[in-house]
Structures are given as C-alpha cells and as structure tokens.
C-alpha positions as CSV (number, residue, x, y, z in Angstrom):
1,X,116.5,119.3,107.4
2,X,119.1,121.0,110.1
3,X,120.2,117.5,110.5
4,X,120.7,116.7,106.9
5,X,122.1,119.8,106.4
6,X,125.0,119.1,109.4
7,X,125.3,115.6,109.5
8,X,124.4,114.3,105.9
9,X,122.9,110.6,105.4
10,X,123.2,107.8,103.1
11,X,122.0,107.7,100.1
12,X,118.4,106.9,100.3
13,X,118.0,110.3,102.3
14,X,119.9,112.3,100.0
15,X,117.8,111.0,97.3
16,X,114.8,111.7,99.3
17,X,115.6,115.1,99.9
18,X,116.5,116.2,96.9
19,X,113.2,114.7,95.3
20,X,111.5,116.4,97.6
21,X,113.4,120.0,97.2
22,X,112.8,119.5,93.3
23,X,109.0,119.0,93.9
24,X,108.7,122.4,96.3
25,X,110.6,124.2,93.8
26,X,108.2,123.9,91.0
27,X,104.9,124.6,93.1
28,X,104.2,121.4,95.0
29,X,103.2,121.1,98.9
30,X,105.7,118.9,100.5
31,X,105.7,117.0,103.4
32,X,108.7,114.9,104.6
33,X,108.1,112.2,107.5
34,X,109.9,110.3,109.3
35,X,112.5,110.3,111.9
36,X,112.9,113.9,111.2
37,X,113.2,117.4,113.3
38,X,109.7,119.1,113.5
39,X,110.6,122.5,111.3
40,X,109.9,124.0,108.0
41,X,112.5,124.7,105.3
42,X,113.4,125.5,101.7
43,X,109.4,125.3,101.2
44,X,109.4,121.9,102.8
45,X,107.6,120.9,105.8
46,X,109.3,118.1,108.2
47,X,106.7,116.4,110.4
48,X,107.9,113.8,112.4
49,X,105.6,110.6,111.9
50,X,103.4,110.5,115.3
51,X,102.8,114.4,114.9
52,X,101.3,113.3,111.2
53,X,97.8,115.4,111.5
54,X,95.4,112.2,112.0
55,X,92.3,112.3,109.0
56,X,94.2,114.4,107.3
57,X,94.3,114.1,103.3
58,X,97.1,113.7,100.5
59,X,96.9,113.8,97.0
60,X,100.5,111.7,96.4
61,X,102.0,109.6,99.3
62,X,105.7,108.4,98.0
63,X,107.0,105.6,100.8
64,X,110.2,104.9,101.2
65,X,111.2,101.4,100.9
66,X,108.7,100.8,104.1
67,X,106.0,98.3,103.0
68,X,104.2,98.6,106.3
69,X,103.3,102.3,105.5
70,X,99.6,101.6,104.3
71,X,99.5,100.1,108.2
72,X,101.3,103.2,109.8
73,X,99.0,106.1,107.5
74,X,95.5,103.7,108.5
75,X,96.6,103.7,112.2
76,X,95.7,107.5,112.0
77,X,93.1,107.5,109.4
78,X,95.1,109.5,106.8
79,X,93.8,109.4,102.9
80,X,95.3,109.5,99.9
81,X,94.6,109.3,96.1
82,X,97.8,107.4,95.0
83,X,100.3,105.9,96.5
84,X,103.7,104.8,95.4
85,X,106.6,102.8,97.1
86,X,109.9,104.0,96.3
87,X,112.6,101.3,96.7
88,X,116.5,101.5,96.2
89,X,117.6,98.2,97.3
90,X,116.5,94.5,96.4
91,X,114.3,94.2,98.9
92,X,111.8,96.6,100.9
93,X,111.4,96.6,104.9
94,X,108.5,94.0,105.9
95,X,108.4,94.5,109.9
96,X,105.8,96.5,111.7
97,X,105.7,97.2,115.1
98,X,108.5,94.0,115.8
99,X,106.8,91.3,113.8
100,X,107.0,90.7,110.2
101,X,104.5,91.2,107.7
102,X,102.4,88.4,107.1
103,X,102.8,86.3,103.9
104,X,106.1,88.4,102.5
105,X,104.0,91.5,102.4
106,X,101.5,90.6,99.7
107,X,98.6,91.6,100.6
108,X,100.3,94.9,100.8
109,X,101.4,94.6,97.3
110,X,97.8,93.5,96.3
111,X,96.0,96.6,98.0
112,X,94.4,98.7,95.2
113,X,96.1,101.7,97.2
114,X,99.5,100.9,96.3
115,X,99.2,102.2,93.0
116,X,103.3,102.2,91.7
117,X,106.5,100.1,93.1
118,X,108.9,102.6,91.9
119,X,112.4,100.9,91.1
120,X,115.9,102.1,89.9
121,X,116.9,99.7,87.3
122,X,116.2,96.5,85.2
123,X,118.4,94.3,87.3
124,X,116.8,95.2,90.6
125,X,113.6,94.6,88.8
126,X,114.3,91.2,88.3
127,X,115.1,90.3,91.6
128,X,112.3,92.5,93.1
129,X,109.6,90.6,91.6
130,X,111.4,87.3,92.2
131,X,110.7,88.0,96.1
132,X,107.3,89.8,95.1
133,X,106.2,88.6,92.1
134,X,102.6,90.4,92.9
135,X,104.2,93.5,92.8
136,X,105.0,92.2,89.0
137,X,102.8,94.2,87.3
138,X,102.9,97.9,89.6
139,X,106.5,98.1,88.9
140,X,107.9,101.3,87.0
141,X,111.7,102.3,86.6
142,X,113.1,105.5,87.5
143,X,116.7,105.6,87.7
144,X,118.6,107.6,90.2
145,X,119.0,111.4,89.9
146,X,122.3,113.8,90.6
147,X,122.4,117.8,91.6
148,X,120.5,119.8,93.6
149,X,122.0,123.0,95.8
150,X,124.3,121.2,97.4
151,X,126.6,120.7,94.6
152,X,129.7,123.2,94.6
153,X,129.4,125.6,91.5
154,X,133.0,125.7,91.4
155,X,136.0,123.0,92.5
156,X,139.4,122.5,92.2
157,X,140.9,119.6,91.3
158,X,143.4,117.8,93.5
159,X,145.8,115.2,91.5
160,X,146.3,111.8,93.2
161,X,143.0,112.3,95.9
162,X,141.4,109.3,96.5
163,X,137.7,109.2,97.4
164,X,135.9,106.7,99.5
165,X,132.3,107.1,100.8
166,X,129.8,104.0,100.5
167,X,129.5,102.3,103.3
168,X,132.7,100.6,105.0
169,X,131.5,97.0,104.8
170,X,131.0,97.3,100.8
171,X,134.8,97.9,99.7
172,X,137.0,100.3,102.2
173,X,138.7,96.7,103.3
174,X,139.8,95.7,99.5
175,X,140.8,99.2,98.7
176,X,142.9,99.9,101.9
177,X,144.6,96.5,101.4
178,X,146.2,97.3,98.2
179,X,146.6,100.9,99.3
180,X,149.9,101.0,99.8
181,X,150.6,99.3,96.1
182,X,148.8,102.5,94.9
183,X,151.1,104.7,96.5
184,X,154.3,103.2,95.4
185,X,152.4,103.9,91.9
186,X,151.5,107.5,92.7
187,X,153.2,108.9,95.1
188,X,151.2,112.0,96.0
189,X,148.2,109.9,96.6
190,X,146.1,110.5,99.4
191,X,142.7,108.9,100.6
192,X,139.6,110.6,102.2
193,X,137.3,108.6,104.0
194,X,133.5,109.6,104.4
195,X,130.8,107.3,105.7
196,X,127.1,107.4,105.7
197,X,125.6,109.1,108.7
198,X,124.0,105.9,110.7
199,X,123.4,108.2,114.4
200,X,125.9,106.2,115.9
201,X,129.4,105.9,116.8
202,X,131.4,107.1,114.0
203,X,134.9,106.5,115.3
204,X,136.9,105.2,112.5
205,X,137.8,101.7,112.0
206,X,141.0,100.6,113.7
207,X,144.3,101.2,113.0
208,X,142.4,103.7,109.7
209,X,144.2,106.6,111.2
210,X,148.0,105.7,110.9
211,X,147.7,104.3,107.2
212,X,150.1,106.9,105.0
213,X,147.9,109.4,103.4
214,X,144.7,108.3,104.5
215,X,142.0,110.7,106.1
216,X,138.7,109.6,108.2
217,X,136.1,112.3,108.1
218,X,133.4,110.4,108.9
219,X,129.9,111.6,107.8
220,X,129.7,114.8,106.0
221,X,127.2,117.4,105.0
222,X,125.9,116.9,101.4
223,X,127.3,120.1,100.4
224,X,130.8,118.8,101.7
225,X,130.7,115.5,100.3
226,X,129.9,116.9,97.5
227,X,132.8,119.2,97.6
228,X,135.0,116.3,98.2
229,X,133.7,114.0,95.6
230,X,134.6,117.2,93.4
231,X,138.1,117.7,94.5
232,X,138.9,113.8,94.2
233,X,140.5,112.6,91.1
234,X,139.9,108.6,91.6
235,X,137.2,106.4,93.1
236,X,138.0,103.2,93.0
237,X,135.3,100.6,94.2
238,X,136.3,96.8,94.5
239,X,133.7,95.6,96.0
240,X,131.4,92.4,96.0
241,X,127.6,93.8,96.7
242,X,125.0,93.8,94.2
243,X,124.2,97.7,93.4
244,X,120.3,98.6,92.6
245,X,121.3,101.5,90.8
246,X,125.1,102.7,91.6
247,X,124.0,106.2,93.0
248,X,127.6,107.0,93.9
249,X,129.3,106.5,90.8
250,X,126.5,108.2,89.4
251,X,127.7,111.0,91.9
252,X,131.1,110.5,90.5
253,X,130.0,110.9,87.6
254,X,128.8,114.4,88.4
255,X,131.8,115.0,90.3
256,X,134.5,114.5,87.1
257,X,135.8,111.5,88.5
258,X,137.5,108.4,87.3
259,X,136.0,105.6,88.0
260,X,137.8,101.8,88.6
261,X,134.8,99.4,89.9
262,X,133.6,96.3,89.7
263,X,130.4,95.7,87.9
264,X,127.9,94.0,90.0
265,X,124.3,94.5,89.5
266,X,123.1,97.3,87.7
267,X,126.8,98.7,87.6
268,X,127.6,96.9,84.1
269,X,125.4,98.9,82.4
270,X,125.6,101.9,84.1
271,X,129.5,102.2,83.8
272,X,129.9,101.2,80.2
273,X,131.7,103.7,78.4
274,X,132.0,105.9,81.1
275,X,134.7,104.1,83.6
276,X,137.4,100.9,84.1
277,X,135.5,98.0,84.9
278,X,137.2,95.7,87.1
279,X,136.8,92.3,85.9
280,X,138.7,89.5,88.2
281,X,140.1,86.7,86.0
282,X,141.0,82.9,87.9
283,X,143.1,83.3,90.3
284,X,142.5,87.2,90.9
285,X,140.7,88.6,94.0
286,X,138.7,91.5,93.9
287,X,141.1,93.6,95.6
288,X,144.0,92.2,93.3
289,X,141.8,92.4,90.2
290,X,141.5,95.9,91.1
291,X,144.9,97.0,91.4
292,X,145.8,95.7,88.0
293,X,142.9,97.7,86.0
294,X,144.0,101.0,88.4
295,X,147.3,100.1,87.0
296,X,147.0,100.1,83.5
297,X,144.3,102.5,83.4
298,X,146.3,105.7,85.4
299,X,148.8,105.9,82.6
300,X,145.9,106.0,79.6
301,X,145.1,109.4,79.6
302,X,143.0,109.1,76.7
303,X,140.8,106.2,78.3
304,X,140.0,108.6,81.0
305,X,139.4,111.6,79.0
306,X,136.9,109.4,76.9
307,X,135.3,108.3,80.1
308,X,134.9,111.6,81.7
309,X,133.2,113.4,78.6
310,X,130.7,110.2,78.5
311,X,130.3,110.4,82.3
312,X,130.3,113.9,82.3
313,X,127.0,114.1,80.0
314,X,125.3,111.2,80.9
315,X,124.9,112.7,84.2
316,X,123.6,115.9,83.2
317,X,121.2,114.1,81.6
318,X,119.9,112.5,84.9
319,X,119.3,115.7,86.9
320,X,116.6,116.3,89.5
321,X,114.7,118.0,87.2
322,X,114.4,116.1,84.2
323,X,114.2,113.1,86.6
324,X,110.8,115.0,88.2
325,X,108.9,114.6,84.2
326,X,108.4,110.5,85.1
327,X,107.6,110.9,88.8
328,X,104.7,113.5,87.4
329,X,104.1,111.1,84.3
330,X,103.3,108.6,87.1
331,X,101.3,110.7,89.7
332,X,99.2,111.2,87.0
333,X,98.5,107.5,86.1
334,X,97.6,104.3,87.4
335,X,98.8,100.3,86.3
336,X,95.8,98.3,84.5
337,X,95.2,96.0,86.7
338,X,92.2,94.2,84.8
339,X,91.4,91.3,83.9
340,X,90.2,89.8,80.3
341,X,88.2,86.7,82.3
342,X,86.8,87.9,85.5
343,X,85.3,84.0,85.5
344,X,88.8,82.2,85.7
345,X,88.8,84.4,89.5
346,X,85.9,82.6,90.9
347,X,87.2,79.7,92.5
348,X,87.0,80.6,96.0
349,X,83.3,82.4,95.1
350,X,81.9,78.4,93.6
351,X,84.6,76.0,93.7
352,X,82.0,73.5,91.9
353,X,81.1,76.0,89.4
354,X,84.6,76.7,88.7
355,X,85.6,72.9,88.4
356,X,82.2,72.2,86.1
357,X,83.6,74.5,84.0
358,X,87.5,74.6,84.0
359,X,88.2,71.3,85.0
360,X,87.7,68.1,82.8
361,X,84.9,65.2,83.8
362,X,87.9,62.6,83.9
363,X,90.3,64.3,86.2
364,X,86.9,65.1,88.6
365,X,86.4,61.1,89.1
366,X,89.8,61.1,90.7
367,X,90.2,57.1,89.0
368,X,93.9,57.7,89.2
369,X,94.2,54.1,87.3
370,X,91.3,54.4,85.3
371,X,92.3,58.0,83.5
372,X,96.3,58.2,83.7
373,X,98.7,56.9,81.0
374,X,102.3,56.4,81.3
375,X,104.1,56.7,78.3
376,X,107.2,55.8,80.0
377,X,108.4,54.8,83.5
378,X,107.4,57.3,86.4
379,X,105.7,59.5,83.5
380,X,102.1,60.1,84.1
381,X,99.7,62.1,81.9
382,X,96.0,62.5,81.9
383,X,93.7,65.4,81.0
384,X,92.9,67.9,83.6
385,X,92.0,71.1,82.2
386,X,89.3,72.1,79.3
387,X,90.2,73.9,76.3
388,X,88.0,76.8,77.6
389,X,90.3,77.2,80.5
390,X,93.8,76.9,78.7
391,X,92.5,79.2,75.9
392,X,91.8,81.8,78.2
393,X,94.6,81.4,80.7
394,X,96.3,82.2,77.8
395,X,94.8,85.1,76.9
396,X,94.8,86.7,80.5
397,X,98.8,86.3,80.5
398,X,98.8,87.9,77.0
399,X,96.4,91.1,78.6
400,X,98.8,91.4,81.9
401,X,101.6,92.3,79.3
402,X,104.1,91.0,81.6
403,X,106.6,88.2,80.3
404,X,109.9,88.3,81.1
405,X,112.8,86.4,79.6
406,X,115.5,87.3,82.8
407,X,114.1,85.0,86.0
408,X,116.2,81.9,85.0
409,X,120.0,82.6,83.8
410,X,121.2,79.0,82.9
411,X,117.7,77.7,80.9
412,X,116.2,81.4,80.0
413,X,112.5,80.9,79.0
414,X,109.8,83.4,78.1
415,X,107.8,83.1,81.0
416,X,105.6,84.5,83.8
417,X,105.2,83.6,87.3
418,X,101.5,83.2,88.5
419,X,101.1,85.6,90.9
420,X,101.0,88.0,88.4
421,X,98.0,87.2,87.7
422,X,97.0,86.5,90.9
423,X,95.7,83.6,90.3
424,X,98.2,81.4,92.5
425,X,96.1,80.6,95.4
426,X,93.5,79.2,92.5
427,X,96.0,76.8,91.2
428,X,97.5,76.0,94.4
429,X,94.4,74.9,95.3
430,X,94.1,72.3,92.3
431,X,97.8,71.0,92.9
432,X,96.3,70.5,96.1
433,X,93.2,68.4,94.9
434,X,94.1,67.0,91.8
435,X,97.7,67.2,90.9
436,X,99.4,66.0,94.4
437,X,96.9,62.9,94.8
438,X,97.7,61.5,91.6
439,X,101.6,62.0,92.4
440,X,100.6,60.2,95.7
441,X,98.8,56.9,94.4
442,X,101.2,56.5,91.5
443,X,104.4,56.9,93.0
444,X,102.7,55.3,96.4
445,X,103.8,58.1,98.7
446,X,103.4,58.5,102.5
447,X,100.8,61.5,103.4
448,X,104.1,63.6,104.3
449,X,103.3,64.7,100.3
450,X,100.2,66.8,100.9
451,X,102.7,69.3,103.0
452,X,104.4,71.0,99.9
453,X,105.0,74.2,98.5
454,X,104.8,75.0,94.7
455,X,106.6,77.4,91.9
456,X,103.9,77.9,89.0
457,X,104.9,80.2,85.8
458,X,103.6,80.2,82.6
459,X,106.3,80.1,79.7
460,X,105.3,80.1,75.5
461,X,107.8,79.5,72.7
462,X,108.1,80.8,69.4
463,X,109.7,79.9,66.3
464,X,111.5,83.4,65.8
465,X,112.1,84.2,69.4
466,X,112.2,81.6,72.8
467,X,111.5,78.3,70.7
468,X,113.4,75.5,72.5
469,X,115.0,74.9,75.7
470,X,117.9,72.8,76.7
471,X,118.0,69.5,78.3
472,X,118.2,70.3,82.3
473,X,117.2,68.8,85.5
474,X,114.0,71.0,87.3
475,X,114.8,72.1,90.7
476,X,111.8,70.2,92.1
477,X,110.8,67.1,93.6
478,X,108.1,66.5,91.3
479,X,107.0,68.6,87.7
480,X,103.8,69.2,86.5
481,X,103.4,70.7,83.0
482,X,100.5,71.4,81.9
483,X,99.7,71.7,77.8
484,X,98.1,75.1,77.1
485,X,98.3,75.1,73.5
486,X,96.7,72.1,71.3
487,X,98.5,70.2,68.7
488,X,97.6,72.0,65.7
489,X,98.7,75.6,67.0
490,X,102.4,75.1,66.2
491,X,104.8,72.6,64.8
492,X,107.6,70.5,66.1
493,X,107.7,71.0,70.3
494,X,106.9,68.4,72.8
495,X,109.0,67.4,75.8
496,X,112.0,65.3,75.2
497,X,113.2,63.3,78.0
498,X,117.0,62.2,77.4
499,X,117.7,58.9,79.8
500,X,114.1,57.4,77.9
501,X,114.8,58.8,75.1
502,X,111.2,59.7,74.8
503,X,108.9,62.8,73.7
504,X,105.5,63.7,75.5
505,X,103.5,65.5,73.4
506,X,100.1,66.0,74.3
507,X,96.8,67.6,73.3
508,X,95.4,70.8,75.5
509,X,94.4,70.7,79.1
510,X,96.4,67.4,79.7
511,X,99.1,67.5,82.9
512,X,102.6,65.8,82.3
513,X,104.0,64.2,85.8
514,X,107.4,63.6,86.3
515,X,110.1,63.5,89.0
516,X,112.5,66.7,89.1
517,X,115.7,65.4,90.6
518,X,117.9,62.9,88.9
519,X,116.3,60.6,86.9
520,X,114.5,62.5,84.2
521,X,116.4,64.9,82.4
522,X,114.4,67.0,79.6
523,X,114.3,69.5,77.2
524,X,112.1,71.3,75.4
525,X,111.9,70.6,71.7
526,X,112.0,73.5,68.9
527,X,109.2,74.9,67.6
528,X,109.3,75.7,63.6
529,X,105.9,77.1,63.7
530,X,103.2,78.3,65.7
531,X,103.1,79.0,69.4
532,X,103.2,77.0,72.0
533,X,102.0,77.6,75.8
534,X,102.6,75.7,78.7
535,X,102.1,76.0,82.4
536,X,104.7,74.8,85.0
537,X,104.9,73.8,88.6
538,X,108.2,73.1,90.5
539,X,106.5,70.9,93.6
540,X,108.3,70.1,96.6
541,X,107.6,68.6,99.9
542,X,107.9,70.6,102.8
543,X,110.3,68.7,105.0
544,X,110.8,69.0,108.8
C-alpha cells in the first residue's frame, strides 16, 4: 500500500485497490496478495503471496486477470466458496510456474470453482469468449469504476495543459509528433507526461526532455495523477490499441477534461456524447486525423461544454460505490450451469450407447457409397443424426441462454459456439469417426486428413430477426452442416450454392459436405416462417 501510495501503478492496480478500499469501508475483511509489501492499512491487509496462511479459508477470492490462481491457492490448500476472475484486457495470463497452461486454460475455465469471469464491457466480451468460448456462459459485465480518496476535493484549472498518462507505446509517439502543430495553435500549451509504474527504469524516452513545453514526470502517486488529470484541460489519445473498457478517459471524465480520441474497442460507446471522436478518413493517419478534430474542436466552446456536463455525470454515475451493488449482486450468486439432457453428455461414459441412440443405423454402417447422395458435384449428404438428438441439441442451446449475434462481423449469424455447451470434445469425436472418413473416401484423400482441427457453432434463423445470410466463402477446407430442424418447422431456407446454382435442403439429422475454399460459394436462403436450426463445422487439415 506504501508503494501504491509513493509510486502509483497502472491501471489494473489502481482499480484493484480501490475495489478493495470500497469493500473494507462498508464492513468487509480484506486481503490483497500479490507482489505486495507485508503491512496493514486503511482496514486492508497486504499479504504477499508465499506468506498466504496455508488451509486457511475465504468466503470470496476475486483474481486478477491470473488464470493459474486455482493452481497457486491448491498449492497451499486454501478454500473458498466462490471464486471470480477479474479481467481488464482481452485476454487473461495462462503461464504457471514458466510453462503455459495446458489446452488455453480450459479446464480452468471448466472447474466448478471458478464461479464468475468478471469483464468490463460488451466488446471485450466478444473477444474474450472467442479465445475461451468455455468461459461463455460464467461471464458477467461490470464496467470500470472512478473516485476513491485519492481524488483532489478541490483543483484549479490550468488552460492549454496537456495530459498524457497511458502507457508510452499506446499513443505518446502520434501525440508528440503533431505536438508542435498544437502549439502553433495554442500557444500557452504545455504537456505533462506520466507513465504507469512498471518497477523499472523510468528514464524518459529520448530526446522527451528538450520538446517545447513538454514535462516527463514519470509515475506518480494516484493522489497526484489524479491532481494532474484535474489541472489538465485536454487529453488527447490517437492511438491504435483496442481498449477493454477506456479506464482513463473514464478518469478524464472525472477529471473535467476534454477529450479528443480515437474510438477503438469499447471506446465508441463509451465516448459518445461525452468527447471528439477521432475518426481518420483515406489518406489520414492517426496522428494527422487527430490534429484535424483537436483543430476544429478547440474553437467550439459549446461542443465541449456539452461534452463535459455528459462526461461529468456519467462518471458520477460509475463511482466505487455504486459500482460495489453488482460485485455483491454477484458474490451472492452463481451461473446455472445445467443441463436440460444430462444423456446427450455420455459419450465418453458408453460411446455405443450414445451412438445407438443419437446416431442413425445408416451413418453406423460406414457404406460411404451405399448411404451418401450428391446432389451436385463435390456435394455429399447423408443422414447421420436422429431426430431425438437434433431435437434436443436444440433445446440444450435454447436452456444455456447464450446466442450471440457479434462473433462474425462480415456474415453476422445468430449463433453459438460448442464449447458452450461443452459438448465439443463429443462432436469432435464424431467429425473424427464419421464426418472426416466420408470426406476421405469421397474426395479420395491421403491419411494426412484425419490430422485436423475443427470450428463447431450452432446458428438458427428466424423470420423476424437472423433469417438469411449472404452468399460467402467458409473459412475452411471442408463444411459440414448439419440440419437440426425438419422440413415442416419453417418455410423457405435451404442452402443455396451460387456457381451450381443449386439448393440443399434436407430433412433432420442429415450432414451437408462441401469444400470451403473456392469453389462453392453459398448462402443461406430466407426464412418466411418457422425456425430453422443448423449446426456447423469449419474443418481444416492440420498442416506441417
């Protein structure tokens, strides 16, 4: 805390911190681990990680971005009754102890213990279960909070400071290379320079120090950045990365100041209304692009007045404690993680059971020849799946509540990616022993092909919402699509294939075949009526 208090940190511990100042002040016991000095302050205790009391007992452990922390808190036999993994960036940290956690983290993300992934915004959402689509359905949003004691109660404002203080490699280079264009437009402008404290050399970058009117201070004390943020009148951020959140313009926000930035990631919708958004037209670079909107926007006084009273609320909305009602609202619940058809999870219990039941007498005979029609040239169809399975693959995608309509910008679908349901091992293992093989005998490939990896997502249409999508190559080597709806559920649909200028439209539980790349281009035809399900795979060989 001495540290923190001296030397500051980025944004992940100031976050950190002030969570866990907001939860001692209204009657909770907090410890903070880490890398941290062993002392006790502002009702907060700091135990550094190996001096964690081993078989000791929590009632809420909140992890910071570290998947590996079930490994770390077993190592020493600590308990818990939830868990929840707090992450501010797009992706968490998957080494332990040098090596990287096996398969991307997921078992960790399947362990009943992990009860919430706690993330910032809708965008980082998105990507987040992209990398760990397991974590699908354990993901809750809780945007970023501002305040806390370290906030000045008072501050003057200084006309024409300049404030920089994410870290250097995000946007310091754009904004000092159209620095001195800003000062030929405002003469009295000056620049302050904070950085994150990283523990290492802070020396500033070269040549920082001679550039008119700019000052490096390096990393500063919350209570002083905060100060400075404060004092500044402009923050202007042209920079390229992604934000999770955007907890410094949210601190800007706070602070009463303009705002000129880009709007990557979750930045669109966090700045609209309250800032000048920097968009770069052809031709512009982000550093150019800026310039311009700082140009026409410091002479619109009433733009910025606008901005500031929307800013200026909006952040008081997002304090620390009205922030701390959802992290309660969550210590006090847990995801539903059931299922609707325990029996659709027995594969690896009685494969044969599971395949008497689920998968149909002519796809078990494996006579490739004997059971596959082709409608069309390197299209091959034939039934693999009963009704009993589609119906209630269905169904379990409908209970898990989790279809999303954001995974694929330039053919959006309604749609769900298997692990969610945790059911892609299962279906792996049937691309495995029924889908790849016939690929392989009709197309007469080498054994190379049993060597592949697989995409798998579940996607309906509807007549009022998702009921078409446009013609488009798959990013595969080979699709399967397999019909979980029967012909009589909805009207119109099927899958039109352009070059052939051919539809496949088949009953429930039969598989579609076709190549990905190239040669067949499709679509999927409106629906006028009904509901339609299908499931999808994207193969493709593993090469090298």
């Amino acid at each position: 805390m001495g540290q923190w208090r001296d030397s500051g940190g980025d944004g992940v511990s100031n976050s950190t911190i002030q969570l866990a100042e907001t939860l001692a002040s209204n009657g909770h016991d907090v410890i903070v681990s880490g890398q941290v000095n062993n002392e006790n302050a502002d009702k907060i205790q700091f135990i550094e990680t190996g001096m964690l009391e081993e078989n000791s007992h929590f009632d809420v452990v909140i992890a910071i971005s570290f998947l590996h922390y079930l490994k770390a808190l077993d190592e020493k036999n600590i308990t818990f009754g939830k868990s929840l993994l707090w992450v501010h960036y797009s992706q968490c940290y998957l080494w332990w102890k040098g090596e990287q956690l096996e398969n991307n983290g997921d078992d960790i993300f399947r362990d009943d213990r992990m009860t919430w992934v706690v993330l910032q915004s809708e965008s980082q959402a998105i990507s987040f279960s992209r990398k760990y689509p397991y974590a699908s359905r354990k993901i809750r949003l809780i945007g970023n909070a501002v305040g806390g004691k370290a906030w000045p109660a008072k501050a003057v404002k200084k006309p024409g400071k300049f404030i920089s203080c994410s870290s250097p490699d995000r946007s310091l280079g754009n904004l000092l290379s159209i620095w001195p264009q800003i000062k030929e437009l405002v003469p009295e402008a000056t620049l302050t320079v904070a950085t994150p404290y990283t523990g290492k050399d802070e020396s500033p970058p070269e040549n920082l120090q001679s550039i008119d009117g700019v000052t490096y201070v390096g990393s500063l004390s919350a209570a002083s950045l905060y100060r400075e943020i404060a004092e500044s009148e402009y923050w202007l951020n042209p920079s390229d990365y992604s934000e999770s959140y955007g907890l410094t313009a949210l601190e800007m926000m706070k602070g009463g100041v303009k705002i000129i930035s880009t709007n990557n990631g979750h930045l669109e919708t966090l700045l609209e209304d309250k800032a000048a958004i920097v968009r770069v037209a052809n031709g512009e670079t982000i550093a150019s692009a800026t310039l311009r909107t700082f140009t026409e926007y410091h002479t619109n006084s009433e733009q910025s007045k606008e901005h500031l009273a929307n800013a200026a609320g909006f952040a008081a909305e997002r304090s620390w404690d009205k922030r701390l009602e959802k992290w309660l609202d969550l210590f006090n619940s847990e995801p539903d993680l059931s299922v609707k058809h325990p029996e659709l999870y027995t594969y690896f219990d009685d494969k044969e059971a599971w395949e008497q039941r689920f998968v149909t007498y002519a796809a078990r005979t494996k006579e490739w020849e004997l059971i596959t029609d082709e409608p069309f040239d390197n299209c091959f169809t034939f039934p693999l799946f009963t009704e009993e399975f589609c119906t209630k693959l269905r169904e379990e995608a409908e209970h898990a509540q989790s279809w999303t309509t954001k995974r694929h910008v330039s053919f959006p679908t309604t749609d769900m990616v298997l692990q969610v349901l945790n059911l892609n091992d299962t279906y792996r293992a049937v691309i495995a022993d029924y889908i790849m093989p016939c690929a392989i005998y009709h197309w007469e490939l080498g054994p190379g092909w049993r060597n592949f990896r697989a995409e798998t997502f579940l996607a309906k249409y509807t007549a009022t919402a998702q009921g078409h999508l446009s013609i488009h190559h798959d990013e595969s080597d080979v699709t399967c699509l397999i019909q979980l709806s029967d012909l009589h559920e909805y009207e119109g649909g099927g899958t039109y294939f352009r070059r052939q200028r051919k539809v496949v439209k088949n009953s429930i539980g039969y598989a579609t075949l076709h190549p990905g790349h190239i040669t067949h281009k499709h679509g999927g035809r409106a629906i006028s009526k009904g509901l339609r399900y299908i499931l999808v795979s994207f193969i493709h060989r593993n090469r090298g």
